[in-house]
N, C-alpha and C positions, 0 to 999 in steps of 0.2 A: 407753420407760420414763417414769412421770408424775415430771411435776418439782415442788419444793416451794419458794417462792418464801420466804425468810426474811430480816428484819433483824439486826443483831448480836447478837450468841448472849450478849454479858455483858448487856445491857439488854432485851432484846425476848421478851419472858414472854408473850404470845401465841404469837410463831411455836416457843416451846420447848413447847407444849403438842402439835403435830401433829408436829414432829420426834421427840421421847420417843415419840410414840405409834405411828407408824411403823418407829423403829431400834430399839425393846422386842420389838416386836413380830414383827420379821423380814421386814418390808413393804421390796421395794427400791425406791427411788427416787434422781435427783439432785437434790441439793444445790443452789439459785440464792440465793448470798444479794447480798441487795443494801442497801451498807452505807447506814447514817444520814449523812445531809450536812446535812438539815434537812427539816421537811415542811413547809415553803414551796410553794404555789403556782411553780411554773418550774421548783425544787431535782432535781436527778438522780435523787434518790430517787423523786419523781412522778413525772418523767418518764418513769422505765422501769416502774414500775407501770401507769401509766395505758393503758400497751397490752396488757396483761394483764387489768388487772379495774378496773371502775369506781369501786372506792373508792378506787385508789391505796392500798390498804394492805397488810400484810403480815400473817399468812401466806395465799398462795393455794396451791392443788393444781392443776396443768395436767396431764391427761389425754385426752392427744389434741387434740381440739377444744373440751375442757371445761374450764373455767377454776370451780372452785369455793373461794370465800372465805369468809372468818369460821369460825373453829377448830370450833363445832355443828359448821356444814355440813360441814367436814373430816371432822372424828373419823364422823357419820354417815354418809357415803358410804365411808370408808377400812373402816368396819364392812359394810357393807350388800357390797363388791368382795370380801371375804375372811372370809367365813364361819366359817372351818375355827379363825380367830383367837380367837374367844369375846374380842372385842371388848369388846362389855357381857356382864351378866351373864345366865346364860341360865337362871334362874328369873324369871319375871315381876314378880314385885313386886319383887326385886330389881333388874333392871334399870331399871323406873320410879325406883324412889331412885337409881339411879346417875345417870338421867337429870336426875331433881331438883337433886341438888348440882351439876353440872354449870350448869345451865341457872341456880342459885343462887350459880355461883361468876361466872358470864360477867357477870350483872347486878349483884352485889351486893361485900361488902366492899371497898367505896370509900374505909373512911378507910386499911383497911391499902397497899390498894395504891397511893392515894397521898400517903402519907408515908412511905411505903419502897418506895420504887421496885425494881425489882430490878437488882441491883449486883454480879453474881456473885463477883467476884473482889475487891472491895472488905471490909473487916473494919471495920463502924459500930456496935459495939458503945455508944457514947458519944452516937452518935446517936440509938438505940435505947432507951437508956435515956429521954431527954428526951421521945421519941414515946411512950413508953410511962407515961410521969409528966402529958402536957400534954392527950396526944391520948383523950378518952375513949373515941370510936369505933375509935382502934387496938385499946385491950383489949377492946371489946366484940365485935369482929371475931373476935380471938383466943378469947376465949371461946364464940363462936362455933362456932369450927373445934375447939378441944377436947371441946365437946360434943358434936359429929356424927364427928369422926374416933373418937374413944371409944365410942361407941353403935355405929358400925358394926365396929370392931374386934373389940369385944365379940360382936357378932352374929354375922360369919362366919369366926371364929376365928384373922384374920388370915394371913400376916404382912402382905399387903397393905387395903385397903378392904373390897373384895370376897373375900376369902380369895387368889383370882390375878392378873396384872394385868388392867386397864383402864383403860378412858377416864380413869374419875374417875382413878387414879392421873397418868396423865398430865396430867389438866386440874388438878391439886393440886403439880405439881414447882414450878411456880416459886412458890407460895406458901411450899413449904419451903425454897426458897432464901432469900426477905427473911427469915421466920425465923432462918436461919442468919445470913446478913450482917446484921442488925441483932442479934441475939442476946434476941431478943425472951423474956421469961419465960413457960417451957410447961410443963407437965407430963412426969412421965416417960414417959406413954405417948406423948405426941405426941412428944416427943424421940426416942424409940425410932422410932416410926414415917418422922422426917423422915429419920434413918441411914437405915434401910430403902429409903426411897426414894432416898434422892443415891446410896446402893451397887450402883444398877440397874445396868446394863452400861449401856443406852438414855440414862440418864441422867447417867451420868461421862462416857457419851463426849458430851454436850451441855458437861458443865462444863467438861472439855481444853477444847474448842473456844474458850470462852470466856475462858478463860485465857489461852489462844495467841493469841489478838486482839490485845492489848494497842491497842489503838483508844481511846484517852479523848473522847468526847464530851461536851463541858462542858453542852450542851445537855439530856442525861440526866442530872448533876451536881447537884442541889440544894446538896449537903451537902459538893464537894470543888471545890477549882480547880486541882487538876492530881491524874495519878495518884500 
């Protein structure tokens, strides 16, 4: 069975991108997670990476002899082994805009994600508000995502991105998580849409997960010094 190599499930919004997309999906795999100590050069955390995949980072897919990193690469190989999943979307120009957001979500909103790290279990409403008052590139991010989650809603009639799930949906959860724990100001449609998504099955069983940690890493902490 391929394994899925992930860091803490309340901080680590990369590896909840090929997790969600996996246990959405009905794709079986095990579980390896391996916790934050720090990513220092030496730290536990490198070191059990580094025999794994060259970046030392999290999340990988092992399949065999195959070791494939960086969430693209996941979600495209996890799509390319299982077919029958309609992974992406299976109108062409569709699927290229899924590919788009995707590949716009992995480069781009830099000021959202970091000034609201994601915190699952955490309630920063307060903090939220301050990002939301100081940081110009948080709204413009936000406005951002309101206008492509809106235009595509509207396009395929929802309740998802794509009308059913996908990639993008998975590569979009943890965005709607800082959403929620900072309680960023959005529209009712994107509000609607971010319920939609946390009510996944794929994706509640991410946020138990994360809940059941109770792991406080001060190092992911900007904004607390203890839980």
């Amino acid at each position: 069975m391929q394994k899925l190599y992930i860091g803490n499930k309340n901080y680590s919004s990369w590896s909840m991108r090929p997790w969600v997309l996996l246990k959405q999906a009905g794709i079986a795999f095990e579980e390896v997670k391996v916790r934050f100590d720090s990513f220092d050069a030496g730290s536990e955390f490198r070191t059990i990476l580094a025999n794994i995949t060259p970046t030392s980072k999290v999340p990988v897919l092992v399949d065999g002899d195959l070791a494939v990193w960086d969430t693209l690469a996941i979600a495209e190989y996890v799509a390319e082994q299982n077919p029958d999943k309609n992974l992406w979307p299976e109108d062409t120009k569709a699927r290229a805009r899924a590919r788009s957001i995707c590949a716009e979500m992995h480069s781009g909103f830099t000021g959202l994600r970091s000034q609201c790290p994601m915190n699952i279990e955490a309630s920063l409403p307060e903090i939220g508000a301050l990002v939301w008052r100081d940081k110009p590139a948080v709204r413009a991010d936000v406005a951002r995502l309101t206008d492509m989650w809106t235009a595509l809603l509207e396009q395929h009639g929802g309740p998802l991105l794509f009308g059913h799930f996908t990639v993008a949906d998975a590569y979009f959860a943890p965005v709607c998580m800082r959403l929620k724990t900072y309680a960023l100001p959005v529209s009712a449609v994107v509000a609607a849409y971010v319920q939609r998504v946390c009510e996944l099955p794929g994706v509640q069983a991410w946020i138990d997960g994360a809940l059941a940690e109770k792991d406080f890493r001060d190092f992911e902490e900007p904004y607390r010094l203890r839980r």
